[in-house]
C-alpha positions in Angstrom: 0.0 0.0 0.0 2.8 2.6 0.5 4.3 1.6 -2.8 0.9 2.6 -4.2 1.0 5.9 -2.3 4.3 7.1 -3.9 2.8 6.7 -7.0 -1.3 7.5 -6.2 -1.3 9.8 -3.9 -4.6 10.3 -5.0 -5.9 7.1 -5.0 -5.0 6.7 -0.8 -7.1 10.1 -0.1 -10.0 9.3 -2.2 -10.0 5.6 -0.8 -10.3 7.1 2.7 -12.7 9.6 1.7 -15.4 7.1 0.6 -14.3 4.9 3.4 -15.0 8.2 6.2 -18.4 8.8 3.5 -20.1 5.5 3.9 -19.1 5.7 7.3 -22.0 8.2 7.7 -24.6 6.1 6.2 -24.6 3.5 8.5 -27.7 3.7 11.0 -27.0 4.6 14.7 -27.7 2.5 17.6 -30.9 4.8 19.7 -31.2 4.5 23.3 -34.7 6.1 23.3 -37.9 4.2 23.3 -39.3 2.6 20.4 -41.8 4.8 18.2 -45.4 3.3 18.2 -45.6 -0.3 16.8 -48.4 -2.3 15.3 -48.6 -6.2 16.6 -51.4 -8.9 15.5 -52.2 -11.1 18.6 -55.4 -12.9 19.6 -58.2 -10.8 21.6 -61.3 -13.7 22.6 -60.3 -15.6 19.8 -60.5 -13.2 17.4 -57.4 -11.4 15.8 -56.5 -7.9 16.5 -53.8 -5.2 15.4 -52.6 -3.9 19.2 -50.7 -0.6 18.7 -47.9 -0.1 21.6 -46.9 3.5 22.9 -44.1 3.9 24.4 -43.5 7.7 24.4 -45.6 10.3 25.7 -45.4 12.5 22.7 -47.1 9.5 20.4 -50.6 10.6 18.6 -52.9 7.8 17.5 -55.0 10.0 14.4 -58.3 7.9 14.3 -61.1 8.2 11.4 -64.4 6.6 11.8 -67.0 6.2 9.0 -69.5 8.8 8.4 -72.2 8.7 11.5 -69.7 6.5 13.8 -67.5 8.3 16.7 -64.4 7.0 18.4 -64.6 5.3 21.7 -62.0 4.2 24.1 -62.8 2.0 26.6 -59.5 2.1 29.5 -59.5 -0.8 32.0 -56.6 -1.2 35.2 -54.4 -4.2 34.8 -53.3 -5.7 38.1 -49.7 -4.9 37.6 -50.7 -1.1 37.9 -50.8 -0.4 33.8 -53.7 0.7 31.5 -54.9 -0.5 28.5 -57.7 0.3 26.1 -60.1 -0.8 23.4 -60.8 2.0 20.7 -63.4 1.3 18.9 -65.9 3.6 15.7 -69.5 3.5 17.7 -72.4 5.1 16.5 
């Protein structure tokens, strides 16, 4: 490689200028919770899209049919936590 250097000095600084340039395109680790995410699991039997928040800056934007009206239904957990069922209801 030094051999090449002599005679490309070129070639050394554009090799480590893509090198340092793709260095930047690589995705970075986050430490901060995970944005909202969309799971299928089993409610009574019956399949179901849950939607986990984890921040408190998450918005859920719901649109009902014309006539129909979001509902949410909140229930206590005996670990402490919350959930709900939202739901269009006329």
């Amino acid at each position: 490689m030094l051999a090449t250097t002599k005679y490309y000095p070129h070639l050394l600084l554009g090799t480590m200028a893509i090198t340092i340039g793709m260095a930047t395109l690589l995705p970075a680790m986050a430490t901060a919770p995970m944005p909202p995410q969309l799971v299928v699991s089993k409610l009574n039997g019956r399949s179901v899209n849950i939607l986990y928040l984890t921040r408190t800056q998450d918005k859920v934007l719901v649109r009902c049919y014309p006539g129909l009206k979001p509902s949410v239904v909140v229930k206590n957990n005996a670990d402490g936590t919350k959930e709900g069922t939202l739901t269009c209801k006329s």
